[in-house]
N, C-alpha and C positions, 0 to 999 in steps of 0.2 A: 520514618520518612526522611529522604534527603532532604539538605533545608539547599531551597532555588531561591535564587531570586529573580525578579520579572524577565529582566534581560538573558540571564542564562535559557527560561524556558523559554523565552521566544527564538534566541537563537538554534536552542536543541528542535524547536518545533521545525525552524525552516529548514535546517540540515535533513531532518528528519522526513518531511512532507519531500524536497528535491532526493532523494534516496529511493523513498517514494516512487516516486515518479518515474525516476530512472528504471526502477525493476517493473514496473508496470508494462514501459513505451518495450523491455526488452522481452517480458514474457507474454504479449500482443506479438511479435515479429516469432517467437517461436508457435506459439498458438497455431490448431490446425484448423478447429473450429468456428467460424467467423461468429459466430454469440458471443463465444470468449474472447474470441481477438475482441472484439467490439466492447469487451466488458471489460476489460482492461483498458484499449483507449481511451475509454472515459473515462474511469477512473484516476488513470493518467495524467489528463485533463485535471479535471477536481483536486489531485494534489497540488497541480501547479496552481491552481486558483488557491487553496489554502497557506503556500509556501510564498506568494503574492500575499497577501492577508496579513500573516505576521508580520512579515518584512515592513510594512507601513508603519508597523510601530516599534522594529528593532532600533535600537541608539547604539549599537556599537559599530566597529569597525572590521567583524569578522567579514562580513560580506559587501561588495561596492555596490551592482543593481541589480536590477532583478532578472534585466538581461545578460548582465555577466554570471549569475545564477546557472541561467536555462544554460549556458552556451559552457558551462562548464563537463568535463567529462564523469561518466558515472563514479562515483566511490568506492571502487574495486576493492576494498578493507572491509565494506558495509557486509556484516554475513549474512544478510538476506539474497544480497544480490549475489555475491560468489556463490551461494547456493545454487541460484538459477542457472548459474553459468557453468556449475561443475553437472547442472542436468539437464540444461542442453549440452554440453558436452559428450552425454554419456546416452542420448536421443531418447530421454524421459519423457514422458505425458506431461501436456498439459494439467492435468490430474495432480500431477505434485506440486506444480506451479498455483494451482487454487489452496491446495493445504498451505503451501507456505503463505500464501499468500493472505487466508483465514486467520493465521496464529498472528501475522502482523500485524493487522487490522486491530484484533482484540488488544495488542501488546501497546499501540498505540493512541486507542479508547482508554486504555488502564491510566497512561502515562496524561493525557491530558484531560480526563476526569479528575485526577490528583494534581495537578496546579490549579484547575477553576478551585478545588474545595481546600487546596491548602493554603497558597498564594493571596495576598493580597494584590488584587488587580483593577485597575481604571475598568472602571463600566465599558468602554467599547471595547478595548482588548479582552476583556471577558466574553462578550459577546461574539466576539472571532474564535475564541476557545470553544466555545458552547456550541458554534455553528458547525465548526471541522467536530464535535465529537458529533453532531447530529447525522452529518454527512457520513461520518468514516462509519456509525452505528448502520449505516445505510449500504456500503460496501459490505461490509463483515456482513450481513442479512444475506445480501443479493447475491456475495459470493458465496455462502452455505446454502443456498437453494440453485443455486447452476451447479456446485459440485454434486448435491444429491442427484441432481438431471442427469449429470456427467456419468457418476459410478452409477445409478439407474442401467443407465443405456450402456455400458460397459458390461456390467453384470446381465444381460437382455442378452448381446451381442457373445459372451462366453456360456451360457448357457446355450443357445443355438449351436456355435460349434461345437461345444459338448455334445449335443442331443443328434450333429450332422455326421458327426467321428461313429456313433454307433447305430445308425440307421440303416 
């Protein structure tokens, strides 16, 4: 394991939840579906209340408030988000937007499971770790049970043109 210490993870956390967020608020505006758009709004939401969270107990000097946070522009380096943007670009499903969006979730449960249990951490900054991994375990659920809905009804919808091409 990398050795963190408090302030680095809470910094990586808030970088990380506003990143977040960003690809969230941008793959809601490509969304066709309004369950998704709406699953991702929230979501959205929820990062920025997480990325608010840590910030109450970051001490350094990377970031000034929490509104000069939000009002910052997305992280165009973050490859999650150049992801999204190289698939809207290319007029990709929502569909891939949920995979990437699954593998982040996990990638970010991995990452702040491993500071609560390696980290020595003040009881309530712990408890803001523990809450964002209850929430994000809540995302990652909800967005593997919409994508199975998604390719469900995909696979529904490609079988009937299959079945109407040779009728």
């Amino acid at each position: 394991m990398k050795y963190y210490t408090l302030q680095e993870a809470l910094r990586t956390a808030v970088k990380l939840e506003k990143d977040r967020a960003d690809f969230y608020l941008a793959a809601a505006d490509m969304a066709t579906t309004p369950k998704v758009k709406e699953l991702f709004n929230r979501i959205a939401e929820e990062e920025f209340r997480h990325m608010e969270s840590f910030l109450r107990y970051y001490k350094g000097d990377t970031f000034v408030t929490f509104q000069d946070i939000l009002a910052a522009p997305p992280d165009f380096d973050d490859s999650t988000y150049r992801e999204l943007l190289h698939m809207v670009a290319k007029g990709t499903h929502e569909k891939t937007a949920m995979e990437l969006s699954i593998q982040d979730e996990k990638k970010c449960l991995d990452l702040y499971t491993e500071y609560v249990e390696e980290l020595s951490i003040d009881p309530l900054v712990k408890s803001v770790f523990e809450q964002a991994i209850l929430e994000t375990t809540e995302h990652y659920e909800t967005l593997k049970i919409e994508y199975d809905k998604l390719a469900e009804t995909e696979k529904g919808l490609v079988s009937k043109n299959f079945e109407s091409n040779f009728s």
